[in-house]
N, CA and C atoms of all chains as a GROMACS GRO file, in nm:
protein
  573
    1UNK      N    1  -1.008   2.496   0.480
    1UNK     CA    2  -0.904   2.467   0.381
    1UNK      C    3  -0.807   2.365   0.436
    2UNK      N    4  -0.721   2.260   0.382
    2UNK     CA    5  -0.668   2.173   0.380
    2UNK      C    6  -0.557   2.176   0.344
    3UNK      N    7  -0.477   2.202   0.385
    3UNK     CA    8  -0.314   2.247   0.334
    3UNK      C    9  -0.219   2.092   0.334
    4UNK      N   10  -0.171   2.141   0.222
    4UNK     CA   11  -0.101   1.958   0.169
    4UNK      C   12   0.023   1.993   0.247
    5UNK      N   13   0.059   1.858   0.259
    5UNK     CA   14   0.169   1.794   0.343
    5UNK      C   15   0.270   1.676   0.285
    6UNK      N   16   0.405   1.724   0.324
    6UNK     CA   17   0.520   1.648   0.249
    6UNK      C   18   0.443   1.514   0.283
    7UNK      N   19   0.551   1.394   0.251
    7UNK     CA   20   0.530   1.268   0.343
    7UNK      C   21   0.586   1.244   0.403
    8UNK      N   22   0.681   1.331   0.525
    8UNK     CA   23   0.731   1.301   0.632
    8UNK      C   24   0.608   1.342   0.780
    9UNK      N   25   0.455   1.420   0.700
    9UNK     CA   26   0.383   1.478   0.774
    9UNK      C   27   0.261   1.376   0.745
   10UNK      N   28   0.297   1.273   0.708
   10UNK     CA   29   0.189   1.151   0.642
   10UNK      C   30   0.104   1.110   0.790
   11UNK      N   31   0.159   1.068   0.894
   11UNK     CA   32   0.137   1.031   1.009
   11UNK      C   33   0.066   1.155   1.096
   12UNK      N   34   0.104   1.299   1.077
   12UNK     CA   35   0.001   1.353   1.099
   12UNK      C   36  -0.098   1.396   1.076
   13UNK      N   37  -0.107   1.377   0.893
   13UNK     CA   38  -0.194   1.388   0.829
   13UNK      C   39  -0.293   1.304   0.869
   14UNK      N   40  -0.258   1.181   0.906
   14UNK     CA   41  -0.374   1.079   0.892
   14UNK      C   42  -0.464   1.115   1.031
   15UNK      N   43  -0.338   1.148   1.166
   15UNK     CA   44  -0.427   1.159   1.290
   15UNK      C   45  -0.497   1.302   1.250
   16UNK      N   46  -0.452   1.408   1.211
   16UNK     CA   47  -0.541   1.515   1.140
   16UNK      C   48  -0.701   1.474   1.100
   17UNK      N   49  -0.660   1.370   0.989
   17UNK     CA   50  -0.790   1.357   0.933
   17UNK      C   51  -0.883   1.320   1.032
   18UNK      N   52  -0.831   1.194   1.073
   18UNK     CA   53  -0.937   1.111   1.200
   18UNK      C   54  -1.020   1.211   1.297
   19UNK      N   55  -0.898   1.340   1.342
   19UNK     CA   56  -0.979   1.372   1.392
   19UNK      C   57  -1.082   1.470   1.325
   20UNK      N   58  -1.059   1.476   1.264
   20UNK     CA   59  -1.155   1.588   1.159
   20UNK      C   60  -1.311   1.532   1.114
   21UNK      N   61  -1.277   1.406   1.098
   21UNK     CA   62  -1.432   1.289   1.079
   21UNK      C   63  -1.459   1.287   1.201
   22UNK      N   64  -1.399   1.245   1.294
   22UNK     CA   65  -1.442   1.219   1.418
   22UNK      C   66  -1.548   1.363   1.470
   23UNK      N   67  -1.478   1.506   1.487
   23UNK     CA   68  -1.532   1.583   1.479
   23UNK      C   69  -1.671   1.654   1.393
   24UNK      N   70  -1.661   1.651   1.291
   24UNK     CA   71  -1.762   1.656   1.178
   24UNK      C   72  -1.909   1.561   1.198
   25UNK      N   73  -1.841   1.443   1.224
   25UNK     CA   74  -1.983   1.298   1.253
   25UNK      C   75  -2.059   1.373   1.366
   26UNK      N   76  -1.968   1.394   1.486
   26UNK     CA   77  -2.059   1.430   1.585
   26UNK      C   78  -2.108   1.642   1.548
   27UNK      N   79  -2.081   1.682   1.499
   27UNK     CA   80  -2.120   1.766   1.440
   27UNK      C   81  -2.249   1.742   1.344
   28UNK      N   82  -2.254   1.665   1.217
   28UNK     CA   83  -2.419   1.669   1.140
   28UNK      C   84  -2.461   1.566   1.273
   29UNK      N   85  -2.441   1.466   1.319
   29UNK     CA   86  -2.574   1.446   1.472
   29UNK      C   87  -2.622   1.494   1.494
   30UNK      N   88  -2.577   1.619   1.525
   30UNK     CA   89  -2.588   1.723   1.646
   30UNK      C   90  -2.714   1.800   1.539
   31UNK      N   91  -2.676   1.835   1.416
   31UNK     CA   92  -2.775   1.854   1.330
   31UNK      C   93  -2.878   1.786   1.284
   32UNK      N   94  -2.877   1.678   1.282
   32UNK     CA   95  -2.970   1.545   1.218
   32UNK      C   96  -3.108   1.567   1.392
   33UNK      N   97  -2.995   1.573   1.496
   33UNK     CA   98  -3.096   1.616   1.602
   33UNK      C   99  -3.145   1.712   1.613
   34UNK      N  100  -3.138   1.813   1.587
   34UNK     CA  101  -3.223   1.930   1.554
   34UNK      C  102  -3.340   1.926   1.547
   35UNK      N  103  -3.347   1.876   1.401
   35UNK     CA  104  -3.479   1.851   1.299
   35UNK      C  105  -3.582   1.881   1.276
   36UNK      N  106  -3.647   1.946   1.309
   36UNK     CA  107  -3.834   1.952   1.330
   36UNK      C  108  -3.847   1.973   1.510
   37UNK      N  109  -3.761   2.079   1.585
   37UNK     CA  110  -3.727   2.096   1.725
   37UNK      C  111  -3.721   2.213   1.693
   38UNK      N  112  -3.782   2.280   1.817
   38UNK     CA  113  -3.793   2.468   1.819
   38UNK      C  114  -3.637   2.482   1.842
   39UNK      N  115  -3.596   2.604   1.792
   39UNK     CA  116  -3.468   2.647   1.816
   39UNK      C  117  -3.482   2.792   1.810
   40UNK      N  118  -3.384   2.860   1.906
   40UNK     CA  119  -3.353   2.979   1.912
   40UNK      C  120  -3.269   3.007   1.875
   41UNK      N  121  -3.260   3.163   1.798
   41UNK     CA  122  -3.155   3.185   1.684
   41UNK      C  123  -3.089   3.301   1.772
   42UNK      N  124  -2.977   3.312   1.810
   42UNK     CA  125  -2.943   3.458   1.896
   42UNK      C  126  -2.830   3.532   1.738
   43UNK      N  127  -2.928   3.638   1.718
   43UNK     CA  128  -2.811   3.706   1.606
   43UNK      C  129  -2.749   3.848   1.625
   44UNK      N  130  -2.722   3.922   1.530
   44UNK     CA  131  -2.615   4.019   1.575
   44UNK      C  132  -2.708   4.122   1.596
   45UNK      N  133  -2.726   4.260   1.635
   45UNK     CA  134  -2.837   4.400   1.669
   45UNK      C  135  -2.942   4.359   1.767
   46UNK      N  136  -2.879   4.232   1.865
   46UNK     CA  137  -2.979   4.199   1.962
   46UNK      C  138  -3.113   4.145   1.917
   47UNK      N  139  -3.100   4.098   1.832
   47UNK     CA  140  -3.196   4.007   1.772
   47UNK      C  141  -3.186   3.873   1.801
   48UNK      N  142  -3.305   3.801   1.864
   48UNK     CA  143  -3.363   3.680   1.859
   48UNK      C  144  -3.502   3.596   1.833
   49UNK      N  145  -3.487   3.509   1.756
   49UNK     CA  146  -3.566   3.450   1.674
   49UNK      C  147  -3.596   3.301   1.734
   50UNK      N  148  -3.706   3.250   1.692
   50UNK     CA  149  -3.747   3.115   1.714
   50UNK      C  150  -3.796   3.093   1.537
   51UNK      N  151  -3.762   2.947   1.607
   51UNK     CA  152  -3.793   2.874   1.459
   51UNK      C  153  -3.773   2.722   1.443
   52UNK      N  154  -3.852   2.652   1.363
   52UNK     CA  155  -3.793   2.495   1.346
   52UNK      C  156  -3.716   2.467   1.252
   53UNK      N  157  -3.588   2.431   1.342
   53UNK     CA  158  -3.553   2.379   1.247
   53UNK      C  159  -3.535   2.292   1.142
   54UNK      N  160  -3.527   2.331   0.981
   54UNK     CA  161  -3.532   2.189   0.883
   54UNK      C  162  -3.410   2.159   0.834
   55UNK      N  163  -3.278   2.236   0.796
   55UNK     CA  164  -3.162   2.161   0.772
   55UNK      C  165  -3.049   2.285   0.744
   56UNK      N  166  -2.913   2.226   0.670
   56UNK     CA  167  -2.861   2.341   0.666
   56UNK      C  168  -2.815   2.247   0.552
   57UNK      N  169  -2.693   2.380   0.460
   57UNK     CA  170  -2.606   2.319   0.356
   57UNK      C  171  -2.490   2.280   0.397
   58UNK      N  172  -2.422   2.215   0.366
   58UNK     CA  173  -2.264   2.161   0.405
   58UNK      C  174  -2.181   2.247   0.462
   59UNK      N  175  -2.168   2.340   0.430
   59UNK     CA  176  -2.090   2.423   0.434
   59UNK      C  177  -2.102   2.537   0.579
   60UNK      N  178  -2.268   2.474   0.613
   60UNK     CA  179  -2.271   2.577   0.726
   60UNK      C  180  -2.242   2.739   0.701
   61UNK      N  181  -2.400   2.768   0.594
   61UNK     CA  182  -2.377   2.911   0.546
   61UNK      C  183  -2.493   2.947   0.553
   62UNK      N  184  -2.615   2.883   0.546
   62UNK     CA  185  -2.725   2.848   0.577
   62UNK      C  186  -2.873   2.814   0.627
   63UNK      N  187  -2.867   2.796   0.758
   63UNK     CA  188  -3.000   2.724   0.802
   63UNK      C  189  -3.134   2.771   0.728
   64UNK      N  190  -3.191   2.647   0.685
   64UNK     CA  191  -3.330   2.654   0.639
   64UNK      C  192  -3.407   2.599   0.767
   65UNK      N  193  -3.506   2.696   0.774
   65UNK     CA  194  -3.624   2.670   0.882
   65UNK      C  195  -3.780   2.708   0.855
   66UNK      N  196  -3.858   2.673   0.952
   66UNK     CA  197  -3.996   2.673   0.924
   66UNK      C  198  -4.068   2.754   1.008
   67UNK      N  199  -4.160   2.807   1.006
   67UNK     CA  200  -4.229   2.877   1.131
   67UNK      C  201  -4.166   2.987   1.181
   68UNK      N  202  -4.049   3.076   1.096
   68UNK     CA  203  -3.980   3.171   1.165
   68UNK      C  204  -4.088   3.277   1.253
   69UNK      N  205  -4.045   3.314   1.398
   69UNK     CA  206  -4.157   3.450   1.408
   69UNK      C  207  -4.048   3.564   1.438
   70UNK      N  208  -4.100   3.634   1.341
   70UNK     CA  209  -4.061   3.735   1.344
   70UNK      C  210  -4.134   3.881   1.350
   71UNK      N  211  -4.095   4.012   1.387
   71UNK     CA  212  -4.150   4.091   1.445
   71UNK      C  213  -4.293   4.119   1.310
   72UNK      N  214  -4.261   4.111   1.227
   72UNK     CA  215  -4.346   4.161   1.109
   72UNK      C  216  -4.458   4.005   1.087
   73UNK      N  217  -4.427   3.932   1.145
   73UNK     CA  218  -4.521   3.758   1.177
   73UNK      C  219  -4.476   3.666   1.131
   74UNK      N  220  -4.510   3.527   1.155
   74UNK     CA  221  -4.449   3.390   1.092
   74UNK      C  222  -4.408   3.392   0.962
   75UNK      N  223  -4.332   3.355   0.905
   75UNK     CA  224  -4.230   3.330   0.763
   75UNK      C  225  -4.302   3.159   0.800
   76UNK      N  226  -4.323   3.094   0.681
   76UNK     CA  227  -4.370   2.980   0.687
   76UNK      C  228  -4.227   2.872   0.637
   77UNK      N  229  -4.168   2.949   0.538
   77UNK     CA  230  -4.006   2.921   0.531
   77UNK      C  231  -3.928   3.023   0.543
   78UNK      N  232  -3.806   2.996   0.529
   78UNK     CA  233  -3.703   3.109   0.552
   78UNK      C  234  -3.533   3.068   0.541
   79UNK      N  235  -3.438   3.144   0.503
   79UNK     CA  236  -3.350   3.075   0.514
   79UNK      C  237  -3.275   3.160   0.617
   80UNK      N  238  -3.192   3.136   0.740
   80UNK     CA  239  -3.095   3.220   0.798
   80UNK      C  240  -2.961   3.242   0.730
   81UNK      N  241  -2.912   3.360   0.684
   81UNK     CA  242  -2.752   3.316   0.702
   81UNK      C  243  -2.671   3.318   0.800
   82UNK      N  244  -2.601   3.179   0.851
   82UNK     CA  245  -2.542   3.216   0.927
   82UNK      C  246  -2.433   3.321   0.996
   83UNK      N  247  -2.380   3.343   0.893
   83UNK     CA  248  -2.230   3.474   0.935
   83UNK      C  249  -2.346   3.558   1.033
   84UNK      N  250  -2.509   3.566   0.985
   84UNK     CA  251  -2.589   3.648   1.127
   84UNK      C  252  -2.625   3.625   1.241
   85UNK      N  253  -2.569   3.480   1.229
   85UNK     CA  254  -2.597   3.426   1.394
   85UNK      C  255  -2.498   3.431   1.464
   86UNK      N  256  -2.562   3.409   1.617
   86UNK     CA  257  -2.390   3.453   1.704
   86UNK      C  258  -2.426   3.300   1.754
   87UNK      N  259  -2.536   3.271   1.783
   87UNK     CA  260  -2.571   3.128   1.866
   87UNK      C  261  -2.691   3.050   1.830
   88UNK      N  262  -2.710   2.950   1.835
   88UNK     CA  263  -2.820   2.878   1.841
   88UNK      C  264  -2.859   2.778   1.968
   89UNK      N  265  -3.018   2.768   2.012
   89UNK     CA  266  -2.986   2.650   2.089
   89UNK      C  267  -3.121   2.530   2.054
   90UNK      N  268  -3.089   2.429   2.103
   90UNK     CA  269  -3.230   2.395   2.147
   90UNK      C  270  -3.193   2.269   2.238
   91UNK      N  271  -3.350   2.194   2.240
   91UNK     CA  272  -3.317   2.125   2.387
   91UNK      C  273  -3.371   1.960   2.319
   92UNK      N  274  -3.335   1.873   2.384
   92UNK     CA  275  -3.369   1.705   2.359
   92UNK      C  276  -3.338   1.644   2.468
   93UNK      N  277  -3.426   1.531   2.436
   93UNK     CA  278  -3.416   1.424   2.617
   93UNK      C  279  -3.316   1.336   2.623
   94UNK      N  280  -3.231   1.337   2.666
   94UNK     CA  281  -3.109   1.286   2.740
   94UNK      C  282  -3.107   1.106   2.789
   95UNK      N  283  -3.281   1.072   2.816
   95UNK     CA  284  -3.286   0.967   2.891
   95UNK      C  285  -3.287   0.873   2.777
   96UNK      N  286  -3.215   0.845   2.701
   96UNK     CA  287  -3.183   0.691   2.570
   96UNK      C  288  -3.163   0.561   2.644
   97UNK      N  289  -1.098   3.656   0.990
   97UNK     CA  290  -1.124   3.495   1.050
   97UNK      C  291  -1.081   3.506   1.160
   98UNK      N  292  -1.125   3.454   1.276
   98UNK     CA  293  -1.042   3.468   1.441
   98UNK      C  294  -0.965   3.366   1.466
   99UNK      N  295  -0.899   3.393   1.570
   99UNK     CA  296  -0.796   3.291   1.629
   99UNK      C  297  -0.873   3.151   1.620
  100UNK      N  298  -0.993   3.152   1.652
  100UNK     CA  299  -1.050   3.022   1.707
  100UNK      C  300  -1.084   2.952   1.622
  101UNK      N  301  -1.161   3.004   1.436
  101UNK     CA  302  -1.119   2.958   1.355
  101UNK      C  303  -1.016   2.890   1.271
  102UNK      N  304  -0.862   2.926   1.303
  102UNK     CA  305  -0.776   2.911   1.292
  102UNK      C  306  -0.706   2.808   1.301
  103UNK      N  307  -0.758   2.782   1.409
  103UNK     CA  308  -0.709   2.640   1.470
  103UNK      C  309  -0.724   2.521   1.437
  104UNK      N  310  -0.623   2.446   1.404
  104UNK     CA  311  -0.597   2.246   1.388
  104UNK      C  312  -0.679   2.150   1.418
  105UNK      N  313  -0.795   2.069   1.352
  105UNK     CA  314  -0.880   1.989   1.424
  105UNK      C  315  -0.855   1.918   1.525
  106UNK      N  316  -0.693   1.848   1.570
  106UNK     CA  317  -0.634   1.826   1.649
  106UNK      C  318  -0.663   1.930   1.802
  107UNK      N  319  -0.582   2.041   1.737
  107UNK     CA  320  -0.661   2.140   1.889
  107UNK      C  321  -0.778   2.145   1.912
  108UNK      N  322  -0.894   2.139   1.802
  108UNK     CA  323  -1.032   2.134   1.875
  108UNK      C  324  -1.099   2.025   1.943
  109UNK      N  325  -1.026   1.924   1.898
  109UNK     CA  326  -1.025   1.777   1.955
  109UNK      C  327  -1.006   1.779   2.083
  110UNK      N  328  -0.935   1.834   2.118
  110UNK     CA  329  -0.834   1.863   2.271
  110UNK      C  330  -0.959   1.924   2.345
  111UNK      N  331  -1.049   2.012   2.338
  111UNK     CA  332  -1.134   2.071   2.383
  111UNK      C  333  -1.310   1.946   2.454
  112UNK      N  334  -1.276   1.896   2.342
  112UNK     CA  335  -1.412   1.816   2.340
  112UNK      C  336  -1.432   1.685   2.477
  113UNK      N  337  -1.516   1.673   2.517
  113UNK     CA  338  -1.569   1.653   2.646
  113UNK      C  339  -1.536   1.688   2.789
  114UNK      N  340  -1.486   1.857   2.777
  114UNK     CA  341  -1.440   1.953   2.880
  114UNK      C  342  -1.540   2.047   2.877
  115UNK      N  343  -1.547   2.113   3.009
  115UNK     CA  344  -1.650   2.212   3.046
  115UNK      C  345  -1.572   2.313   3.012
  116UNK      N  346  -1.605   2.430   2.931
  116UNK     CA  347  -1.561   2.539   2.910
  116UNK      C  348  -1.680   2.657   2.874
  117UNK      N  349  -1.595   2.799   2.908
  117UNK     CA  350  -1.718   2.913   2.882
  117UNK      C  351  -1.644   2.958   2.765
  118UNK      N  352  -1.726   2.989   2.698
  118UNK     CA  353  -1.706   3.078   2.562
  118UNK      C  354  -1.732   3.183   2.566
  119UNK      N  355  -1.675   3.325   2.509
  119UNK     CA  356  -1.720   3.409   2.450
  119UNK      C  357  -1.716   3.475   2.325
  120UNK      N  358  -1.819   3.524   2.344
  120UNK     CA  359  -1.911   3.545   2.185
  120UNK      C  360  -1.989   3.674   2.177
  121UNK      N  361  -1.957   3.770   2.143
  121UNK     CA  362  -1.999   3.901   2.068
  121UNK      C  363  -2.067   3.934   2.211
  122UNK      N  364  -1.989   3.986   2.333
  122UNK     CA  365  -2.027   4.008   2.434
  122UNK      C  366  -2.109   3.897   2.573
  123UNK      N  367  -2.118   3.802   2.507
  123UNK     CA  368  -2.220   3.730   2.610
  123UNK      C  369  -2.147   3.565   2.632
  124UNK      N  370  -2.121   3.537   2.727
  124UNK     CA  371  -2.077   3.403   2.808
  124UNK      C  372  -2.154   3.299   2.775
  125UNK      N  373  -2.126   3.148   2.687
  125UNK     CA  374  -2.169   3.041   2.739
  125UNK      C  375  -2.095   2.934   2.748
  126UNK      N  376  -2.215   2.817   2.856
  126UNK     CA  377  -2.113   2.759   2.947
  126UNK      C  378  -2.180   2.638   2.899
  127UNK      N  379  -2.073   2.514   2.906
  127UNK     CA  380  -2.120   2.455   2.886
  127UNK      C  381  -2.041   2.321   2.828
  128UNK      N  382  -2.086   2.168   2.844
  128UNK     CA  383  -1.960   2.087   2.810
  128UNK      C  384  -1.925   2.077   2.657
  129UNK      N  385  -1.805   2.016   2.589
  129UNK     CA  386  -1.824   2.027   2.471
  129UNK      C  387  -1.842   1.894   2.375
  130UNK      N  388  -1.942   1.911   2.295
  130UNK     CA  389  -1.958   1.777   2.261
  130UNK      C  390  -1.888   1.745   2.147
  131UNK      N  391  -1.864   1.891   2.048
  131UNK     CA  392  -1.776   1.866   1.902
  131UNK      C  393  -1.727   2.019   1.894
  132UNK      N  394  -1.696   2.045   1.770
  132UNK     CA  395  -1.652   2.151   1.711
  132UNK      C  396  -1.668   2.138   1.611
  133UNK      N  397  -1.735   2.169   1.475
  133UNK     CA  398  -1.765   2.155   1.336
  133UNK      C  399  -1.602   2.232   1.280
  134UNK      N  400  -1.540   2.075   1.196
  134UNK     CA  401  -1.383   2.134   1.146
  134UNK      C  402  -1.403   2.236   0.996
  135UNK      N  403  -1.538   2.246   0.958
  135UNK     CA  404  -1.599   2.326   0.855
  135UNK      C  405  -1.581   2.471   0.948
  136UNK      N  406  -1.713   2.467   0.989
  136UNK     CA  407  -1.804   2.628   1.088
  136UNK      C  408  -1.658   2.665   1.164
  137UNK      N  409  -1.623   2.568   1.247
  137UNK     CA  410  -1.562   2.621   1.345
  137UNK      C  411  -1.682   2.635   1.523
  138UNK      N  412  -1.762   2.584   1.449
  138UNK     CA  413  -1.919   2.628   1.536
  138UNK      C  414  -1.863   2.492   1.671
  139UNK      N  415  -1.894   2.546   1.770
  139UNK     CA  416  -1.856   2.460   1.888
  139UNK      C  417  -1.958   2.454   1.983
  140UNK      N  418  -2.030   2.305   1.985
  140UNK     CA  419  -2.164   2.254   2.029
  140UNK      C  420  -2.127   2.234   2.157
  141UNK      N  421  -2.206   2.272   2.249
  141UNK     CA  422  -2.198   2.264   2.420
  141UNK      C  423  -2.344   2.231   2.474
  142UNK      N  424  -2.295   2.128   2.571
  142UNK     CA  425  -2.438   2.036   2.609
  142UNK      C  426  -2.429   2.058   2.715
  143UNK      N  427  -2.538   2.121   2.799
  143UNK     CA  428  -2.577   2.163   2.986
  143UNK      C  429  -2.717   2.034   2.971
  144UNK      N  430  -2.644   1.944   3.098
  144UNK     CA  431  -2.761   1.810   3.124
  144UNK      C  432  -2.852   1.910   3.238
  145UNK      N  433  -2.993   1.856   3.184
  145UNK     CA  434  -3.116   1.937   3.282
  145UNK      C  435  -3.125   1.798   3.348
  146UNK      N  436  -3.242   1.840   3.496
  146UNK     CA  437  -3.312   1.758   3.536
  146UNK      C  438  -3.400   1.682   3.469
  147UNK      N  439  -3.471   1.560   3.505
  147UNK     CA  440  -3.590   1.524   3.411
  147UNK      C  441  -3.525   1.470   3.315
  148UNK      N  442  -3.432   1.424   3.283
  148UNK     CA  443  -3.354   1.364   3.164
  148UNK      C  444  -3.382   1.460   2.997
  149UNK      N  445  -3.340   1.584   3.028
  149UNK     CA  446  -3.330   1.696   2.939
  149UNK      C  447  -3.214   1.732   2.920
  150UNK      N  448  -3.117   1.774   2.787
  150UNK     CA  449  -3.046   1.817   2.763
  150UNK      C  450  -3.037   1.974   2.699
  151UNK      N  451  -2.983   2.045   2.722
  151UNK     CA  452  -2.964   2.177   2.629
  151UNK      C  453  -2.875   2.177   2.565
  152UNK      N  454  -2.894   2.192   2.466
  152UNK     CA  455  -2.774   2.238   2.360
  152UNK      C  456  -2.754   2.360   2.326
  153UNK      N  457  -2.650   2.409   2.269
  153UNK     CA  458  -2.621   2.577   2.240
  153UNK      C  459  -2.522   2.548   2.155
  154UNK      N  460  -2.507   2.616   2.046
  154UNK     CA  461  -2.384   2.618   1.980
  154UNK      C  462  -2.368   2.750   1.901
  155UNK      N  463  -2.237   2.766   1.940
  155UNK     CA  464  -2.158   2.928   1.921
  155UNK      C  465  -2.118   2.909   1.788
  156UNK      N  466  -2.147   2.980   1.704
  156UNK     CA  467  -2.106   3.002   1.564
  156UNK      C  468  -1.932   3.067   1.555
  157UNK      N  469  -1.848   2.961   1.476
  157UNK     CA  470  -1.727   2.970   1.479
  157UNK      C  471  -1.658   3.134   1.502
  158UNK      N  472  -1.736   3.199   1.420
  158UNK     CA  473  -1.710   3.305   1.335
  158UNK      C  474  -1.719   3.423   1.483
  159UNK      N  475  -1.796   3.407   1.553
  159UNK     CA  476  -1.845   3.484   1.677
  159UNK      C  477  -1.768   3.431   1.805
  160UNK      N  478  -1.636   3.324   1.746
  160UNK     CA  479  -1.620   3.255   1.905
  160UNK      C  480  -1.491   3.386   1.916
  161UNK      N  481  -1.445   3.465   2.051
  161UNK     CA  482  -1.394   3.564   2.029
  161UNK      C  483  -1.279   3.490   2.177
  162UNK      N  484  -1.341   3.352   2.254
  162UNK     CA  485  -1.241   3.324   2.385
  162UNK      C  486  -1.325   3.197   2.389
  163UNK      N  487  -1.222   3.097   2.410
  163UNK     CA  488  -1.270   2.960   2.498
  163UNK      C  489  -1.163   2.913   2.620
  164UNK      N  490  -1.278   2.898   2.739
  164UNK     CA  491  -1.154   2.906   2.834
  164UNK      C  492  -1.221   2.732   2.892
  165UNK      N  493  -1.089   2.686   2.938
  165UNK     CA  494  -1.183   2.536   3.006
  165UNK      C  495  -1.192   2.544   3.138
  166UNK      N  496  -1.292   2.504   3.208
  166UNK     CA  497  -1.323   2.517   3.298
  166UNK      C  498  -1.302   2.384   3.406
  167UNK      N  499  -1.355   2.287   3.310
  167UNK     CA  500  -1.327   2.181   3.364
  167UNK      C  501  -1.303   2.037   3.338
  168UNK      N  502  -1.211   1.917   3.300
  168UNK     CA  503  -1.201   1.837   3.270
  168UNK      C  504  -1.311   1.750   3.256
  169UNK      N  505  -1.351   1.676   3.123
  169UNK     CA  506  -1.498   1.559   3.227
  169UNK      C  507  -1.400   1.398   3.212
  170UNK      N  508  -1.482   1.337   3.298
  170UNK     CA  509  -1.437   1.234   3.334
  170UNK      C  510  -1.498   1.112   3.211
  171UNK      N  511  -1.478   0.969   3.254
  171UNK     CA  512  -1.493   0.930   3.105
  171UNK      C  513  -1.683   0.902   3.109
  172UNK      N  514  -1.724   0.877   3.252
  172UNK     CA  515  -1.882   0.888   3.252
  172UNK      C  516  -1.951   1.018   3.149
  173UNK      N  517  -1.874   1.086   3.182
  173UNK     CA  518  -1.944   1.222   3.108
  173UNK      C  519  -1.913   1.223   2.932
  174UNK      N  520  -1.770   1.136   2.937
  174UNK     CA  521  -1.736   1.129   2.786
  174UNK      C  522  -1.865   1.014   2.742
  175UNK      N  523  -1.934   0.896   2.772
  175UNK     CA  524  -2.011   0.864   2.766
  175UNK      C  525  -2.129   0.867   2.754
  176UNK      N  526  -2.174   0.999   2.842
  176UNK     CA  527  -2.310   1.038   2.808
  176UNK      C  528  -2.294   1.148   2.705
  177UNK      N  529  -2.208   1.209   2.665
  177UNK     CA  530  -2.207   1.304   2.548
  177UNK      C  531  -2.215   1.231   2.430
  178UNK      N  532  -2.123   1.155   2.376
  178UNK     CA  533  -2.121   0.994   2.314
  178UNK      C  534  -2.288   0.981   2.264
  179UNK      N  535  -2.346   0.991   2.382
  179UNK     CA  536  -2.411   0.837   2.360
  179UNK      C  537  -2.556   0.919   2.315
  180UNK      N  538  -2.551   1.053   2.392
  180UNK     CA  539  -2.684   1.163   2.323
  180UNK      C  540  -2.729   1.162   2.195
  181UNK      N  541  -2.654   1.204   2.095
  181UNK     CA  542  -2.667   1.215   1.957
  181UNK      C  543  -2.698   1.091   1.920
  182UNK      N  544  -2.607   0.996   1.934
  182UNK     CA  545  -2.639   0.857   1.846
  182UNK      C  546  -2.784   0.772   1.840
  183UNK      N  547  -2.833   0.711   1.685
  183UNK     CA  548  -2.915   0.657   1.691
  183UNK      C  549  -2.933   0.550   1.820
  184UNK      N  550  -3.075   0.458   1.872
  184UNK     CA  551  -3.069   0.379   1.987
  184UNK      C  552  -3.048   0.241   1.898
  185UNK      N  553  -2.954   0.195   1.945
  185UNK     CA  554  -2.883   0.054   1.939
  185UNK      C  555  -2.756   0.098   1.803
  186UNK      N  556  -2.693   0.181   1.820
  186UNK     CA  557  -2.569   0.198   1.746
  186UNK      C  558  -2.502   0.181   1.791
  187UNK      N  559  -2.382   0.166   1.712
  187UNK     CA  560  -2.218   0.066   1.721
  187UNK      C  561  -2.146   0.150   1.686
  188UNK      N  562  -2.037   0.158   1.799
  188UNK     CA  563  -1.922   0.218   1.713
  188UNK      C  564  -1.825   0.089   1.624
  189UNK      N  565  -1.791   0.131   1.512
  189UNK     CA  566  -1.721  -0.014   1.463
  189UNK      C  567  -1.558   0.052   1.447
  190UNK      N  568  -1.538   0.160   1.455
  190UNK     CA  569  -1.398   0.185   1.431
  190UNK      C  570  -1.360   0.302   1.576
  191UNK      N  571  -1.206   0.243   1.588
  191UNK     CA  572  -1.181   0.304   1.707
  191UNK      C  573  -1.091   0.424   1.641
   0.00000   0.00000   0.00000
């Protein structure tokens, strides 16, 4: 949520925003890198999952993935909600 | 909503390319920070492997329960966090 501001708070509004894009950009990256990359899902009752990931909604409520395995066998799609995850990870090569 | 949600994109700004451990619904991770989603609250942490491998982990806002910093990075490190994500031959055009 975004709480409005007189215009004596104009100047922090703006460094607010900046950093808020600034933050966010490198945030969907971080998603855009994901993509079609195994990821581990750590969720709440000691549950962990693998899965590829394919994307999420804006809002980060979400993740859609592929290949879930789960104890009962692969989900070929699936959606996670997040509020059930505690963590996610995965891994990419560094050497650009 | 927790404290860590709570917080000013400004303060999460403050966090980002510092080593810090998090905790999260009992369990520690460590790790530098590359962002903080000003949506999630979700705070992405990058451990560089050998072999030119990176790990990523990211703590879901909602589960962050402590972030403590551990350690300042220098601007090499602000650089290689930078420079991970981005497509190869991208520009930053605005400072």
């Amino acid at each position: 949520t975004i709480s409005a501001s007189g215009p004596v708070d104009c100047v922090d509004l703006r460094s607010e925003q900046r950093a808020r894009s600034f933050l966010r950009e490198r945030y969907l990256r971080s998603l855009i890198a994901m993509v079609k990359r195994d990821a581990k899902f750590t969720m709440y009752e000691k549950v962990k999952v693998d899965a590829v990931f394919a994307g999420s909604d804006i809002d980060i409520l979400n993740f859609q993935v592929e290949d879930l395995e789960t104890p009962l066998g692969v989900q070929k799609e699936a959606l996670i909600r997040c509020p059930d995850v505690i963590s996610y990870s995965f891994e990419i090569d560094s050497s650009l | 909503m927790n404290e860590w949600c709570r917080k000013k994109p400004l303060e999460w700004q403050g966090y980002v390319n510092k080593e810090v451990k998090v905790t999260a619904a009992e369990q520690e991770y460590q790790g530098w920070v590359f962002t903080v989603d000003p949506v999630s609250a979700n705070i992405v942490l990058v451990n560089f492997k050998d072999g030119g491998k990176a790990s990523i982990v990211a703590v879901m806002g909602h589960a962050v329960e402590a972030v403590d910093v551990l350690r300042e990075g220098d601007s090499s490190m602000a650089d290689q966090l930078t420079s991970l994500f981005m497509p190869a031959g991208a520009q930053s055009y605005s400072r």
